[in-house]
Each structure stands twice: as C-alpha cells, then as structure tokens.
TORTI-282214 format. One line per 2 residues: number of its first residue (from 1); their letters; for each residue x, y negated, z negated of C-alpha. Coordinates in steps of 0.1 Angstrom, whole numbers. Each point is the difference from the previous one (the first is absolute). Layout:
<pts>
NUM	A	X,Y,Z; ...
</pts>
This chain:
<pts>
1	XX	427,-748,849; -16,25,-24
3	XX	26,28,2; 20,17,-29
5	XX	13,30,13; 11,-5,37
7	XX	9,-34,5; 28,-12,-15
9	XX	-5,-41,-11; -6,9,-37
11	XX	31,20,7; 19,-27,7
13	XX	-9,-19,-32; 6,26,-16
15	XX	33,6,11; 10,-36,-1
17	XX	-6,-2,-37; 23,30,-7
19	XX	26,5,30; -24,26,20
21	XX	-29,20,8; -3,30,17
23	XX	35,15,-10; 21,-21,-21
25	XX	34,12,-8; 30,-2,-19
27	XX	34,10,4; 32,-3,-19
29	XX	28,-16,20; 32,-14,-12
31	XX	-9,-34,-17; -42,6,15
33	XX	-26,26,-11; -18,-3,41
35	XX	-41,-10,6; -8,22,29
37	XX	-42,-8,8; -14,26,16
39	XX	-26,-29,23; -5,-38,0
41	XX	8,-25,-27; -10,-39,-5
43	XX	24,-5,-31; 25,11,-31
45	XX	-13,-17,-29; 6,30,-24
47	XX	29,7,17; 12,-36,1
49	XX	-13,-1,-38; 22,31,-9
51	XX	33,-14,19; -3,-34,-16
53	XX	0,15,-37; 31,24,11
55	XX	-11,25,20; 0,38,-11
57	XX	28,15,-15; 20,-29,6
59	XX	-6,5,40; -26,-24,22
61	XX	-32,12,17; 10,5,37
63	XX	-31,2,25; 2,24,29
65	XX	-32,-3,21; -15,30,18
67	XX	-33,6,21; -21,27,11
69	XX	-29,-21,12; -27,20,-12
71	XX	14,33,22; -7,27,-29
73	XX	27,25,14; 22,-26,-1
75	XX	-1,-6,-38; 10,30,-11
77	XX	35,-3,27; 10,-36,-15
79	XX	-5,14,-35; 26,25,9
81	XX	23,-24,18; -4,-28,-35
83	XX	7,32,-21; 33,17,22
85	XX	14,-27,23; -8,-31,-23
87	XX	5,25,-34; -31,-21,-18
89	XX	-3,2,-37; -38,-5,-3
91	XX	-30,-11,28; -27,-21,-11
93	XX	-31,0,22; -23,17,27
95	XX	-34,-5,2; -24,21,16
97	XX	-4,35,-18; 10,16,34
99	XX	36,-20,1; 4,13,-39
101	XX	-9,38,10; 21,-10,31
103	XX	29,-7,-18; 1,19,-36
105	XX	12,34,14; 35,-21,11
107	XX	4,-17,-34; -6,33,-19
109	XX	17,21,25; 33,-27,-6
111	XX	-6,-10,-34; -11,-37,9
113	XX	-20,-26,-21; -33,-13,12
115	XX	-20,-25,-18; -34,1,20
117	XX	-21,-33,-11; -37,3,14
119	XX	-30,16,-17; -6,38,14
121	XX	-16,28,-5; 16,23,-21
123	XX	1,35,4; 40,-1,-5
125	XX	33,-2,-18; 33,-2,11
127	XX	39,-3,-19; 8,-22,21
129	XX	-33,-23,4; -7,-27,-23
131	XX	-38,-12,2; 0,-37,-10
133	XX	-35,-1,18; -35,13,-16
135	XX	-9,39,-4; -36,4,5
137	XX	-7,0,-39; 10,-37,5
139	XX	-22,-13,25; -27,22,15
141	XX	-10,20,-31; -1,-38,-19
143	XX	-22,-14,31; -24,31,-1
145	XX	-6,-6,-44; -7,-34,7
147	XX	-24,0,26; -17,29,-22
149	XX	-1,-29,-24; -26,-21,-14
151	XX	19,-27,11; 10,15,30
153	XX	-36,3,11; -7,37,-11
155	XX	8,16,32; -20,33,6
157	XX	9,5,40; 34,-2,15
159	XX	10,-4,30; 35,11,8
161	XX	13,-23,31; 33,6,14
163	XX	23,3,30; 8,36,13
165	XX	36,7,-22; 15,12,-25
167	XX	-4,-25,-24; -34,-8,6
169	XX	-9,39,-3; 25,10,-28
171	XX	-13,-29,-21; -38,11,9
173	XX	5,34,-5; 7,-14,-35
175	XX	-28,-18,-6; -25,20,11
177	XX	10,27,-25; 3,-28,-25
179	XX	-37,-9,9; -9,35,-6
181	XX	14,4,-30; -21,-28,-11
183	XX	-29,17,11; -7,-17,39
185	XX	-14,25,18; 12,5,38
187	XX	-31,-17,15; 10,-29,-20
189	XX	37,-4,14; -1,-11,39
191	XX	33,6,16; 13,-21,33
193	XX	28,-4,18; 8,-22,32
195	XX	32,2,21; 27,-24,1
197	XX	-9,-39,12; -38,13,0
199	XX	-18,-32,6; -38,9,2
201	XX	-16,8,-32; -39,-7,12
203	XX	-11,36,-9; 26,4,-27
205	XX	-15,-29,-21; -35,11,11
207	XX	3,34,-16; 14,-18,-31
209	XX	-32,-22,1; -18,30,-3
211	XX	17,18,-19; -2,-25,-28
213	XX	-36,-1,5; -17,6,-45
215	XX	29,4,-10; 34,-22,-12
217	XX	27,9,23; 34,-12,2
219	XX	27,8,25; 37,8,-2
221	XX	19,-14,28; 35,14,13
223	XX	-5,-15,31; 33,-9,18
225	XX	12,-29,13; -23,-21,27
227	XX	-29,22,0; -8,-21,-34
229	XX	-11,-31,17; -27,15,25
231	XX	-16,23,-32; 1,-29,-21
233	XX	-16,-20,22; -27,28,10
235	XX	-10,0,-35; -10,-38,1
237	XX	-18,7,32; -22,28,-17
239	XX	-4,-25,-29; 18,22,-25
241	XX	13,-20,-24; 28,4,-26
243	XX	-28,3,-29; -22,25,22
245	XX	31,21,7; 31,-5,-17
247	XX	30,11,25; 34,7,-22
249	XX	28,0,22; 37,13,-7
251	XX	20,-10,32; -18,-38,2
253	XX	26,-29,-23; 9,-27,7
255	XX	21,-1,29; -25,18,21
257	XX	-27,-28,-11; 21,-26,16
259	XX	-15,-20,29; -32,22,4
261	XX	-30,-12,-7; -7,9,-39
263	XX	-39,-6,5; -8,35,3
265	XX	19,14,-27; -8,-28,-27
267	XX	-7,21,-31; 9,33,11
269	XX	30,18,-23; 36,3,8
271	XX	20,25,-28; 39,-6,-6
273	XX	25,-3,-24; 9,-32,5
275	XX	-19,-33,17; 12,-35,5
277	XX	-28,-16,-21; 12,19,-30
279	XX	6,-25,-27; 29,-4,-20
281	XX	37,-7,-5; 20,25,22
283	XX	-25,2,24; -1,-41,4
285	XX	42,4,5; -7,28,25
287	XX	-17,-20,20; 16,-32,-3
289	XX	38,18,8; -19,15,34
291	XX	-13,-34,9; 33,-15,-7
293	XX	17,26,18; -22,9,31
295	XX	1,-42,8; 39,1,-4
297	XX	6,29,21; -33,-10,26
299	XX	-15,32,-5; -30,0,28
301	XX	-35,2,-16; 14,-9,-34
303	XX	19,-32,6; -32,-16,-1
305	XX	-22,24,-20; 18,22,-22
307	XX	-17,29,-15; 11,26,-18
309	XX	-21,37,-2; 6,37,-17
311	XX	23,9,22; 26,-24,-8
313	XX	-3,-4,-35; 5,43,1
315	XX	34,-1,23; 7,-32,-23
317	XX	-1,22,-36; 17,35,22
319	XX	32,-22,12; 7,-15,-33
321	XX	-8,30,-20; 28,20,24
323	XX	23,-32,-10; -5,10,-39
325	XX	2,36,7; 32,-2,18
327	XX	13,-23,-29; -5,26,-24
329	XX	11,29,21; 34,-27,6
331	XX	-9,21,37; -16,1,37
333	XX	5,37,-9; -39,13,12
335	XX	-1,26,-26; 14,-25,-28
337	XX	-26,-25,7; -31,21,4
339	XX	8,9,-37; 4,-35,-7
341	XX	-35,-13,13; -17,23,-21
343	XX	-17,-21,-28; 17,-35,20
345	XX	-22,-30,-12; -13,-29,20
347	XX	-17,-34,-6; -23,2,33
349	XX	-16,-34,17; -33,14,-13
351	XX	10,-8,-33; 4,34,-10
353	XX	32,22,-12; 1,26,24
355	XX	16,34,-8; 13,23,21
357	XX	-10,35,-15; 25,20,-15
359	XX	-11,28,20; -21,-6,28
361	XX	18,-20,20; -27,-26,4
363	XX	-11,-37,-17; -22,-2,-26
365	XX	-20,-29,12; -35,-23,-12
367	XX	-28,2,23; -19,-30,11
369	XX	-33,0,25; 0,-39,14
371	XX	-30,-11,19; 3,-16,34
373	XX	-7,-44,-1; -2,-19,28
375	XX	34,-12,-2; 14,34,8
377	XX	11,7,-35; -16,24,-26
379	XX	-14,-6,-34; 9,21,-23
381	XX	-31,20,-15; 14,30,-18
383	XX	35,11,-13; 9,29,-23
385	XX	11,-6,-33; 35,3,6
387	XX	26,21,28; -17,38,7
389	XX	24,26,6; -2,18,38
391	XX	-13,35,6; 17,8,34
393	XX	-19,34,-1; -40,-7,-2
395	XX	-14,17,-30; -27,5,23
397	XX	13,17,26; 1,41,-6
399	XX	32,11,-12; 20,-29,-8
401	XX	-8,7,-38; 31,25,7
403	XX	24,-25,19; 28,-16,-27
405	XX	-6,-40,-6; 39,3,9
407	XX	20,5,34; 19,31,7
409	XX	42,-4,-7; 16,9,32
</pts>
C-alpha cells in the first residue's frame, strides 16, 4: 500500500539491496567488520557484492540483525546496545524522521556513524549523520519551480496537503515562505493536515474543488502512507483530474504504487532522485542485479516483480561510499572516515556521479519529477541539468542565513 514513512516494505527492499534498513551496522571483529540492522531485511546484495570482491580491509561483511518494530523509544536503546555491546563501526538506515531524531543524540553522544537514506526535511546537521537522502532544495523546492512552470501548468494556488508531523510541517513551513518569496500571497496558500491512516477526504477534496475555483492550483502532497489511496481516489470522485489539478507528491514511488489501483493517480507527479524507468546503463545493471538477486534469494514481493525506488538506490551509493572512505582512511576509525567521505565520488543507478559534499555531510544528487502511468511506474517529465548540491538549512527559513553549511567538531 501507499505508505513511505511508517510501513516498512520499501524498507525491506531497501535493505535487501544493501545489508539493511533502519540501522545498519558495522563492526570490526577479528577476521569480520559486523552488519548489525537496526529492523527487517529481505537480502545482502551489496553486502554479498562487497564480500565476493574481498571484503573491506581484507575482512568480510558480517550481518547482525536487530529489530525495534516500529517502537520509537526503542530505537534510540538498540542504537546504544549496536554501538557499546556489539562496538559497531558505522549504521546505515532508519527511516521515519522521528526514529533519526530518536536516535542521533546516541550516535553523537558515542561518536557513532549513521548513514540515514530517505528524503527529509531538513532543518539539521550532525558529525556524525551522513544524509544520502534529499534536502528539501532537492525535491520540494524543484516540485514547487516546476509546477510554477509553463510546462508545469503555471500554478497560481497551492494547496499544501499533508499528514500532521514533522516532516510534513517542516517541509511546508518551507514552502510556504518559498511561495512568499515568490510573491503568493497567504490567501493563495491553503494549508491541511489530516491524522495518521485518515481515510475520508470528502470535504478535504471539496474545499480543494473550491479552492481551485478561476484560478490554476496545484497541490503539494506529504501525505503519509495509506491515507494516499482514499485522497487519490476522492479526487477522481470530484472529477479532478491530473490536468485540472496537478497533485506532486514526495512520499508516493514506486513501492508504494504496487498493487493499488493506479487509476486515480494516472498523471499526477511523483519527485525523486532516482526512478526505475530511468534510462540508461547503470541503471539497467541496477535493476537487472536486484531481479537476479531478489529471485535467487526469494525475496517476497520481488521474486516475482522486482522494483527498485529512491530509497534503495540512496542506502545503495551511502554503503559503498563508507567502503571507499574506509579504504582510504585504511580504518573503521569514526573520526578517520568522516574525513574520508568528504568529497567520496559515486556512479549512482540514476546515471549520475554523486558526490558527497566536502562539507555538508549530505549527497549532491539530480532531481527528476516522473509522472504516474497506468502500469505503476513514472515517466520522467523533468530533471535538472546535472546533481544540485543540498541546503540542510532552508534559505527561507529566518535565521538560517547565520547557521555554517558545516557540522560542529565535537
């Protein structure tokens, strides 16, 4: 079902194409460097890709699997166990924004590693965080331009649609000084926001309906999980199409599109930094390793229909840019390696080198706004010109012009 935040099934494929999700881990041992996950996994192929070309440092990829089950307390307590009891050199993982607050004030406070792999919200910058996932400046800023676009649709209304947390909030708070600044008056900028597993959007859509009443409106959806599937279909019920009323959505790829019904959503827009349907060499690899490998190791859901999303191809690029960083620092040593990723290269599935900045802590990644098909994949519409480099503090929010683009040395 539609859910990018909560549930965990893009998690998993996720996490199978690179040892983990939630909190991967590593750890030196005597002839092992440890894989502690922090939740679920379906699969090793990175890990199993890394092992059969030697390992790191001469030592093999040992998985150690650990689950919290969604119990947000309980995050932060296995992060300390991975980091004391297991002694991991680097975590790979979590996925909600409240499991990362949950768990950042352990790996700071014990001078962990945490490689965080979902898009977010910003509004942060840690030592000992690296963001392989998009800053705002990467996804919602990029969504907002196009729809403002002729080719967008010339937006003039926006509608600002999203479930009550801190994502959804943090990245609206965003745009709606973003809108300002590009002269949207308030009475042009309607914000909602509906609790989790909200399933009746009747009046919700209504007041869109209206609200888009003379003049072009678009809305921005950051909607979790399966509220998407009753709005969706609520708009087809008020007979608001995709042309009428263009809904961009950033937590809608395409795991979450698998077995619902895509009617509704058929050209409606969908902004990542990766998507299956992208065409070309490493991507068509990508895709054909997971297929290989998800049939071999009879991965549920993929076995039959592999996919690949964002997600992956970002925890994909974080674990193999630790593997170069810790060949260069000839260490697990935290300190060692965070020097070492800075300016760490990779060629991403997207068909992209992406950098990791030299200061920043966080991927320099292209931007792509797919369209929704029938088929459940996305057609690619719009991409930057080439990787854009993250803001993690809005420029748009008061005050950050004062915060450092660089995290404080502890």
């Amino acid at each position: 079902m539609l859910n990018r935040r909560l549930h965990l099934k893009t998690i998993a494929a996720a996490a199978a194409i690179v040892s983990g999700s939630l909190i991967s881990t590593l750890a030196n041992a005597a002839d092992t460097i440890k894989v502690g996950v922090l939740h679920r996994l379906s699969g090793t192929m990175a890990i199993d890709e890394i092992n059969a070309k030697g390992g790191v440092l001469g030592k093999k990829l040992e998985p150690v699997v650990v689950d919290p089950a969604s119990n947000w307390p309980l995050f932060a307590e296995k992060a300390k166990q991975l980091l004391t009891q297991d002694k991991v050199a680097v975590k790979f993982g979590c996925w909600t924004s409240v499991s990362r607050k949950s768990v950042l004030p352990v790996f700071e406070e014990l001078n962990g590693l945490l490689f965080y792999p979902v898009q977010y919200e910003g509004e942060e910058l840690s030592k000992n965080m690296f963001y392989t996932g998009a800053a705002p400046n990467q996804q919602a800023i990029p969504a907002v331009d196009y729809l403002m676009s002729k080719d967008g649709g010339d937006a003039k209304r926006w509608v600002l649609l999203g479930t009550d947390y801190v994502y959804p909030r943090t990245t609206n708070k965003i745009l709606r000084a973003y809108l300002k600044s590009k002269g949207v008056k308030d009475t042009d900028i309607d914000e909602k926001y509906t609790p989790f597993g909200h399933g009746n959007y009747q009046n919700i859509v209504a007041d869109i309906k209206k609200f888009s009443t003379g003049r072009k409106t678009a809305v921005v959806s950051t909607i979790n999980g399966d509220s998407n599937v009753p709005f969706y279909k609520e708009l087809g019920n008020a007979g608001l199409k995709a042309k009428d009323v263009p809904v961009v959505a950033f937590s809608v790829g395409e795991e979450e599109l698998r077995g619902v019904d895509t009617k509704p959503l058929v050209g409606h827009l969908a902004v990542w930094n990766y998507f299956i349907s992208i065409k070309n060499p490493a991507n068509d690899e990508f895709t054909k390793k997971w297929a290989a490998y998800a049939k071999a190791k009879n991965i549920a859901g993929h076995k039959d229909k592999p996919l690949t999303n964002d997600p992956m191809e970002a925890t994909y690029i974080g674990i193999y840019m630790w593997k170069q960083a810790v060949e260069k620092a000839k260490t697990t040593d935290v300190d060692k390696v965070i020097a070492a990723m800075a300016g760490q290269t990779f060629k991403a599935p997207s068909g992209i080198t992406s950098k990791m900045d030299e200061k920043n802590h966080h991927l320099h990644k292209s931007v792509f706004i797919g369209e929704v098909k029938a088929d459940g994949q996305f057609n690619v519409v719009w991409k930057t010109s080439g990787p854009v480099k993250a803001k993690p503090w809005s420029p748009y929010i008061e005050g950050n012009d004062k915060k450092p683009d660089e995290p404080a040395k502890k």
